[in-house]
N, C-alpha and C positions, 0 to 999 in steps of 0.2 A: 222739805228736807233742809233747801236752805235757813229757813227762819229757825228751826230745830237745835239748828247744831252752833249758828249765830247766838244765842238764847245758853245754850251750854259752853262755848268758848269762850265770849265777850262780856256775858249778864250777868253770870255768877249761876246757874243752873246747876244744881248738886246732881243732874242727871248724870254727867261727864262717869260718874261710877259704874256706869252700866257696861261703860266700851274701856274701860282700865286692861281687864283681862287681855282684849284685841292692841290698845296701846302696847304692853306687854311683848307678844307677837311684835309689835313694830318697829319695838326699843330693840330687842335682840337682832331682827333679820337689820336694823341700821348698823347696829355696835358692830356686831360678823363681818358685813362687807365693806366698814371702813377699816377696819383691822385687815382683811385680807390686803386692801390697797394698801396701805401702811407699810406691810410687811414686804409687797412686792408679787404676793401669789396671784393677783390680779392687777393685771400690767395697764400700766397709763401712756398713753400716744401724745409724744410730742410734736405739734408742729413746727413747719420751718419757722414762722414766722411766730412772736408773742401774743399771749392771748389771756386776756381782762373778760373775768365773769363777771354779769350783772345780774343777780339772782337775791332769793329770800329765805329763809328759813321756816315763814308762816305759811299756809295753804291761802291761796287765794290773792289777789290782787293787790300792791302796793304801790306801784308805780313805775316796774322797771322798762317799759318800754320807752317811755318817755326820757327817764335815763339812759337809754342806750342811745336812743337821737339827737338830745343831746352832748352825749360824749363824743359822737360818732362827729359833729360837726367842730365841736372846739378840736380834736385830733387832725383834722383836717388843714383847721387854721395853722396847726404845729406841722405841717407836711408831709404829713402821713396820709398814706391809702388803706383804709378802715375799711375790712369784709366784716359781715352781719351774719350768724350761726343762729337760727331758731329751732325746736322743734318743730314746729308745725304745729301745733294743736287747734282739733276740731276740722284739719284738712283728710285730707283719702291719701295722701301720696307722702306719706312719712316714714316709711321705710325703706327709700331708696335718697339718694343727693339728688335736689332739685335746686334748681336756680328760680328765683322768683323777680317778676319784673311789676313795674306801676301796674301793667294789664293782667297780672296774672289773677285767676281765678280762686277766692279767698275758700271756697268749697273744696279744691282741688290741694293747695299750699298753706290753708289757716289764713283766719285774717289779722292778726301781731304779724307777721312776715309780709304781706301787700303790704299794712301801713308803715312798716318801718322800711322797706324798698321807696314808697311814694314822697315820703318825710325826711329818710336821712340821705338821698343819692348813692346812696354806696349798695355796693354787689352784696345780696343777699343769700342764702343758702338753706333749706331746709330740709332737715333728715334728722330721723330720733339717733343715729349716731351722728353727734355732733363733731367728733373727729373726724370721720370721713368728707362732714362738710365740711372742715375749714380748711381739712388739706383742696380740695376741691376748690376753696378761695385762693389758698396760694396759687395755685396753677392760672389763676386767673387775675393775679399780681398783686392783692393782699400785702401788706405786709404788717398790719396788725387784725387779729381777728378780736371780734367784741359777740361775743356767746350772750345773747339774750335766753336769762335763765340759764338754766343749769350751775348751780354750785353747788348741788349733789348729785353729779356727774360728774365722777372722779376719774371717768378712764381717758375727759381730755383734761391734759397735764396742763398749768396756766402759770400765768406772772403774776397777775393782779388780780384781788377778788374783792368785790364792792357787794355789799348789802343791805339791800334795801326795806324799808319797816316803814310802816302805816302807821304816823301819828298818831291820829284816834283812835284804833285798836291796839298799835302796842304790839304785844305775844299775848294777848290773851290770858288765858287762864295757866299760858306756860307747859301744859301735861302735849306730851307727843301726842299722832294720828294716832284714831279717831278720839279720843279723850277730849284731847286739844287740838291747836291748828298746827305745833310745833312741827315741821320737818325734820328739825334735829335737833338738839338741845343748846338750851342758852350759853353753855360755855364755849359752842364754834362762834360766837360774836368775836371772841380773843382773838379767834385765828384769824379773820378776815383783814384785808389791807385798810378798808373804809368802809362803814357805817353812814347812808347818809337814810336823813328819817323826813318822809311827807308829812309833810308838817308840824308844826309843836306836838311835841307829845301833851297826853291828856292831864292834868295834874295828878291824880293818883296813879300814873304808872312807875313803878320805877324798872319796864324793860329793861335800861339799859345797863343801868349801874354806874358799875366803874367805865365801859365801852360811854356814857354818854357824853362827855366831857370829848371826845377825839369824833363825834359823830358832827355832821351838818345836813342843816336843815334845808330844805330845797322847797319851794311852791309851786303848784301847777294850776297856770291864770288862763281863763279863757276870756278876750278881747272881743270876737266877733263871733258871728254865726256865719254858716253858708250854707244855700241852698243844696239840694242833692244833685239839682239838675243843673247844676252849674249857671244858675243866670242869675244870680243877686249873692252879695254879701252885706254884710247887716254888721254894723256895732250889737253887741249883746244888749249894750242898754236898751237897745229899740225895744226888748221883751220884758223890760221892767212893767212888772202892775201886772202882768197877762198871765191866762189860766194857761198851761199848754201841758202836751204828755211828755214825761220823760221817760225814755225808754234807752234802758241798758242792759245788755248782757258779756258784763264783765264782772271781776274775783268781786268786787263790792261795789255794785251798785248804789249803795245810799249815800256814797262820796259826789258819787253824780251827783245824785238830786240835793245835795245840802249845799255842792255848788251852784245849782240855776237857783235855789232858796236863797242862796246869799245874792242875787245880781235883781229879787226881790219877784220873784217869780213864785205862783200860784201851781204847785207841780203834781198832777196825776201820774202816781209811780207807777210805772211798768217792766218790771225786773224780771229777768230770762236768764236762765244755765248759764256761766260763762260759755264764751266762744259757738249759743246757740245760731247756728243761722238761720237769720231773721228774712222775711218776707216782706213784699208791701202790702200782703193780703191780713197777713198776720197783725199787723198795727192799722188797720182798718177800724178806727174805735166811734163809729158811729155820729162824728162832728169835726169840725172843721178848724178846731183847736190846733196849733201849730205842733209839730210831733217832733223834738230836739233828743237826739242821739249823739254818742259818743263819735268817734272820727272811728273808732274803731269798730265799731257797728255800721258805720255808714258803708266802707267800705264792701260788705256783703249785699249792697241792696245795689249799687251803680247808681245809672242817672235818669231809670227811665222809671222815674216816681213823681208822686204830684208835688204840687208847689208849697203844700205847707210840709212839706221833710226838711229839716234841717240839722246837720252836723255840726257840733261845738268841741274845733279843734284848741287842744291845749297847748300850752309851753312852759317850758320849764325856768322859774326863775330862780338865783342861788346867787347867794348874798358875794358879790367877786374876788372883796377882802380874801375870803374863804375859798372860791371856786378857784380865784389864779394860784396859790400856789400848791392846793390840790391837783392840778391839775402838773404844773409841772412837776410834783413828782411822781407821778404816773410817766412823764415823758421819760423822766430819768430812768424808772425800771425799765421801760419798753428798748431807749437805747443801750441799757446794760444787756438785757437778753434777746440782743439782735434786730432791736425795729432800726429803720433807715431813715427814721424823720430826721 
């Protein structure tokens, strides 16, 4: 299904006309329920404290978690205490506010909520009402909340909204679910506060348009490798030249693997559901070939696997020209609507 719809969204696949009809359905039930919010008949929860959505408008993977760990640390440096709102997804315990800690169980709270607890230090929250979570931050001395995802999740009310877009894909073919990957349509680009785009866009895209010009671009490098079982860290170059599996089950997988490609890496893909939880039974691939996963896969399996597992954690780089005064005017909104940094 995934290659299907990749193949229809990305390729140019004149199939996309089969699912117009259901697009259709998609477009109306989105148009209704922002219009109800609009108008007030469907009421938005503000919390005590400011709250900055880091969310997309594509279906599938772009990079916003990486952006929230990053944001979550430079706010830090400004004197702020940053709570973390996620769904949950792919965990059992999303319908109620759960607090998630480095140990928490990624089958139980999703595993994006463990790695962003493990990565960014700050108090995490998980519950598909992301309101109830972050008032639940506050209570627990918050005073900026940072909503991983949700920007179409309008019933928690915000100050700041960042959007984030997949260089290489772009929007696709642009047409709304299931047509296309659009969430919502290209003219919420205007609304957003910022636009920052994983990597160069592709030369024929013109996603952005007029929004491209106010976007920045951010990289995500990976330096080293580490064991699962916590006894070795590795420079990445140590796996230049070598055959190994790469195994991801995240929104786009082939961003993995065209990263170990670039560090010159020999890569058997092995591409899973996002958020599937993965087993050490499951990537048992019959040799002894080094098995390199995302940090956010890894965290599903713990440390009691063999010694060719390895996790290749990322970070986020942003040109500073650009990120320092991005960044302080984000500070500025947060102390106009109430942060205490």
């Amino acid at each position: 299904m995934y290659n299907w719809l990749h193949r229809i969204w990305y390729e140019g696949s004149g199939y996309y006309r089969l699912l117009l009809p259901l697009t259709g359905l998609y477009w109306l039930t989105v148009t209704l329920r922002r219009a109800l919010y609009n108008a007030g008949i469907l009421g938005s929860h503000s919390a005590v404290a400011p709250v900055i959505i880091v969310g997309n408008i594509t279906a599938g993977g772009t990079g916003k978690t990486p952006v929230t760990i990053w944001l979550a640390h430079a706010l830090k440096t400004k004197g702020f205490s940053p709570g973390i709102v996620s769904r949950g997804y792919g965990g059992s315990r999303s319908s109620t506010s759960m607090r998630v800690g480095v140990e928490s169980d990624p089958a139980t709270v999703g595993d994006e909520p463990v790695l962003l607890a493990r990565r960014s230090g700050c108090p995490v929250v998980v519950d598909r009402d992301r309101a109830r979570a972050a008032s639940m931050l506050v209570e627990d001395g918050a005073d900026v909340i940072i909503a991983d995802d949700g920007l179409q999740h309008y019933r928690l009310a915000r100050s700041y909204e960042i959007c984030v877009i997949d260089g290489a894909r772009g929007l696709g073919n642009r047409y709304l679910l299931p047509a296309g990957p659009m969430r919502e349509t290209v003219v919420r680009l205007n609304e957003v506060d910022q636009v920052l785009v994983n990597g160069r866009l592709r030369a024929d895209s013109d996603a952005l348009s007029a929004m491209e010009q106010n976007s920045i671009v951010f990289e995500l490098r990976a330096s080293e490798v580490s064991r699962l079982n916590g006894s070795e860290n590795r420079p990445i170059e140590a796996f230049e030249g070598k055959t190994v599996h790469g195994v991801a089950a995240i929104g786009n997988p082939h961003r993995f693997f065209d990263q170990l490609r670039s560090h010159g890496m020999q890569v058997i893909e092995h591409a899973f559901p996002d958020h599937a939880m993965l087993s050490p039974a499951a990537l048992k691939f019959g040799d002894r070939f080094p098995v390199l996963m995302t940090e956010k896969d890894a965290v599903k399996l713990g440390q009691s696997v063999p010694d060719h597992f390895w996790a290749v954690p990322v970070d986020l780089h942003m040109d500073p020209q650009e990120a320092g005064p991005w960044l302080e005017q984000i500070v500025s909104r947060l102390r106009t609507d109430g942060g205490t940094g």
